[in-house]
N, C-alpha and C positions, 0 to 999 in steps of 0.2 A: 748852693741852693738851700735855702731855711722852708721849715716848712712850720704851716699852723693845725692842728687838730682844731675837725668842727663836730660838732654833734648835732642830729637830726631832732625835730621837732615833733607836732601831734600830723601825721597823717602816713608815718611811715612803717605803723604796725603791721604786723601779721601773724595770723595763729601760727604758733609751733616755733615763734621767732627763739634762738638760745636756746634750744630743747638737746642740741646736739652737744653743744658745750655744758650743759648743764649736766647731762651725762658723762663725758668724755674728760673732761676738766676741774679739779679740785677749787682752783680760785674762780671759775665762772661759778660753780658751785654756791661757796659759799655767799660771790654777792646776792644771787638771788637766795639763799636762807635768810640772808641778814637783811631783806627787803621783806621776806615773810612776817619774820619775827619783828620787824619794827613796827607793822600794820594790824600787825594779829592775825593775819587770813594766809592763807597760801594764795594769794596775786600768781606765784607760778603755775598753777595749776590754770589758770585762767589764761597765762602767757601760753601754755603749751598746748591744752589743749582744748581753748576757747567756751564756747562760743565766740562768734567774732562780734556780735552786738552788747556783752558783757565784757570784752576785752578794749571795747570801742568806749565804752564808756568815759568820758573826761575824767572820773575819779580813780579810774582805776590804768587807762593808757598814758598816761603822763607816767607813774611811777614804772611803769612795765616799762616803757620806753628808754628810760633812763636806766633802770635796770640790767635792761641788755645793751646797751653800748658799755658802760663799765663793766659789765661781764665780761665783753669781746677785749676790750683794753688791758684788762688784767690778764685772763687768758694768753693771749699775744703779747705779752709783756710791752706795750706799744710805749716805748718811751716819749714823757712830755717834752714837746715842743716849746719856744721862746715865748710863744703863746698861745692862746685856746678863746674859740668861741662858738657859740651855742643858738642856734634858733630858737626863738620862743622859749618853752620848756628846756631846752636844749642851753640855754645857761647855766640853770643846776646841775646839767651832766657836766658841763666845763668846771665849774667849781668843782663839784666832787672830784672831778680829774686831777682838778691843781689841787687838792687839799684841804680847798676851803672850807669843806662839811665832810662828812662822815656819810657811807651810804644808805645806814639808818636814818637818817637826820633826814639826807633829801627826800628820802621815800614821804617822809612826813610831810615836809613839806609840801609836795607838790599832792599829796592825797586834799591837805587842809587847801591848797591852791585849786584842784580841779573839783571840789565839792563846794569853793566859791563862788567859782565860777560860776556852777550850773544854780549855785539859789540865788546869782545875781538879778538875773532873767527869766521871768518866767517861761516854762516851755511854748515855742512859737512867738515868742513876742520881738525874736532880735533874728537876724541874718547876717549869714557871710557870701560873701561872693565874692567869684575872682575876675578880673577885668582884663583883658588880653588884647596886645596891642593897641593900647594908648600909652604916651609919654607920662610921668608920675604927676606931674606939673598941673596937665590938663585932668587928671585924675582926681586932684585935689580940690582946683577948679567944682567940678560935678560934685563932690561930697559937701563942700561948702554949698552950696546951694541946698542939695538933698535934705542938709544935715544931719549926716553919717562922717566914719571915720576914715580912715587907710590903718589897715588895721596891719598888711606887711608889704614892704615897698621889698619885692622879691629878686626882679630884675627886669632890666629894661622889657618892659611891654608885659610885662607880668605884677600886676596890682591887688591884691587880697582887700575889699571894705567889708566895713561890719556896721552894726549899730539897730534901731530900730524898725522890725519887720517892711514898713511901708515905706522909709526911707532908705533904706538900701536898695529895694523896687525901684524908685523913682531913678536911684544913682544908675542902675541895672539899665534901664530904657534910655535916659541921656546919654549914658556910654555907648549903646546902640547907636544913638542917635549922630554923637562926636567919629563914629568913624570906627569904634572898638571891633577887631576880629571877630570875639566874643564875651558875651556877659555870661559866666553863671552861678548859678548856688551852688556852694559848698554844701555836701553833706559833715555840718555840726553841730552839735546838738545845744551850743553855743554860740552869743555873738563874742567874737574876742577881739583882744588890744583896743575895745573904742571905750567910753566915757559910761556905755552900762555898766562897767567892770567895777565903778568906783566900788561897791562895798567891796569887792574880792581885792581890792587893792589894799583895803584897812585891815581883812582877814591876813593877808600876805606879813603884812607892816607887824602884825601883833606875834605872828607867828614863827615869824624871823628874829625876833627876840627870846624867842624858848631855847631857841637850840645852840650850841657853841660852833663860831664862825670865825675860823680863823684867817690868817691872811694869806692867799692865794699864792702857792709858788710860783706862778707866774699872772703874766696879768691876764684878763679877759678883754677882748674887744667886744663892748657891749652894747647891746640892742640899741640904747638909749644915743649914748653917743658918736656910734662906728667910729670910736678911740678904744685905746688901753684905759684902762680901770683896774687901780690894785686896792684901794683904801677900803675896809671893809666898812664903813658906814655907807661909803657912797655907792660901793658894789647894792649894798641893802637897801638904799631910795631907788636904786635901779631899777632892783627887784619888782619895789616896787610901781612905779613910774611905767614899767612894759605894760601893767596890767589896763593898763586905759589909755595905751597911744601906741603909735604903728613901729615894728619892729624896723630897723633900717640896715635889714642884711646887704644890699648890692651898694650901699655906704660902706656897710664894715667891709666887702669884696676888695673895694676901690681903693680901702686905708691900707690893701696890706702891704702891697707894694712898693711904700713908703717905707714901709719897715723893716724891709728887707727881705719879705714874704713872697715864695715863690708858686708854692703848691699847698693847696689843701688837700689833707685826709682826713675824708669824713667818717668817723668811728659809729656804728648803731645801724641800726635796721633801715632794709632804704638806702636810696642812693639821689633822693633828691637834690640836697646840697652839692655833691657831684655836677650831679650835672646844670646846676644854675652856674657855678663857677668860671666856665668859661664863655657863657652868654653874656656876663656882668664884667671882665676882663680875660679878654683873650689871651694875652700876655702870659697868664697864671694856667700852671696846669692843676688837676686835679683827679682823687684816685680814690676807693673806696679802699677800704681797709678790708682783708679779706686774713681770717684767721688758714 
């Protein structure tokens, strides 16, 4: 049996996440120091103990998030797998995993990535919603029309769109209308992975150039193409490229097995990735990491 480390994305926070490790454990410790120190702020003070609408924040829960899944990995000396992949944000914890950045470096990054984010779109002007039980196909279908995006092809019958306030509405009511279980908004404060991202995608692009990137010890299965990806130029168009198109995690699910991939263990807070695992391949078990 091989297995693959995933890392969780933006919805899996919660106050007081890594508080015990932060305490208890010298190397969870230190990633969140070196998460402080590379921001200027104590972000942990915010991870432990909140509020939760200043921990929610796209600038500052991306680096928390990532944070504590490399906290928990080090802590747990969780040895890397043949390979690593990452939802959304949850790439840069895969890198940092393999090697490819520093946990300084990611912090950075993803601060300059979720403060692009939010001045890509003015507040209220974009929406996300998730669509439930429709096929991705017919999904696509309705956002072509709307014109909106698929911003995460999650798992069967589970569809994440984003894009412009009134046209994600429209997509929202067609899906109603197609048969969908349910439509609804997302609470974020954000629309993501659709085509409003383009400036945060030039932010990404300039930014991934500051820092030193090296080449992954192993590869990533990435958003972009639910393949392995090891080059680090192309790892960096990736980077970029997620920022304005739909993630294709029950792609990369479907690639593993090919691989010779049995089980994921999803390292961070949350256990969402868990449990889409066996909805998107049954075949494949899956296990949360539990220091």
């Amino acid at each position: 049996m091989s297995s693959i480390l995933v890392f969780p994305g933006q919805g899996s926070q919660s106050v007081g996440m890594g508080r015990d490790l932060y305490e208890n454990n010298a190397a969870a410790r230190a990633v969140f120091d070196e998460v402080d120190d590379a921001l200027g702020q104590k972000l942990s003070d915010i991870i432990f103990n909140g509020p939760m609408d200043e921990l929610t924040l796209t600038a500052n829960v991306q680096p928390a998030i990532m944070a504590t899944s490399i906290a928990m990995m080090r802590a747990g000396n969780v040895e890397l797998t043949p390979y690593v992949a990452g939802h959304s944000l949850g790439e840069y914890t895969a890198l940092c995993a393999a090697g490819a950045l520093s946990v300084g470096d990611t912090a950075k990054l993803l601060r300059v990535r979720g403060n692009a984010m939010q001045a890509a779109a003015p507040v209220g002007a974009g929406l996300t919603a998730v669509i439930l039980g429709l096929d991705i196909d017919v999904v696509r279908d309705i956002c072509a029309d709307a014109d909106c995006d698929v911003a995460n092809d999650n798992s069967p019958g589970q569809v994440v769109i984003s894009g412009a306030r009134a046209a994600v509405e429209d997509a929202m009511a067609a899906a109603k209308a197609a048969g969908a279980k349910r439509a609804l908004p997302l609470a974020l404060s954000v629309p993501v992975h659709c085509r409003m991202q383009a400036p945060a995608a030039d932010a990404i692009r300039a930014a991934l150039e500051t820092v030193t990137f090296n080449a992954p010890a192993v590869p990533l299965i990435s958003n972009k193409t639910a393949a392995p990806m090891s080059d680090m130029n192309e790892i960096k168009d990736a980077l970029a490229f997620q920022m304005t198109h739909g993630v294709r995690w029950r792609e990369s699910v479907l690639a593993m097995p090919a691989l010779g991939i049995t089980e994921t263990i999803e390292v961070g807070p949350g256990a969402v990735l868990t449990g889409l695992t066996p909805r998107i391949c049954p075949e494949m078990t899956a296990r949360k990491w539990e220091i």
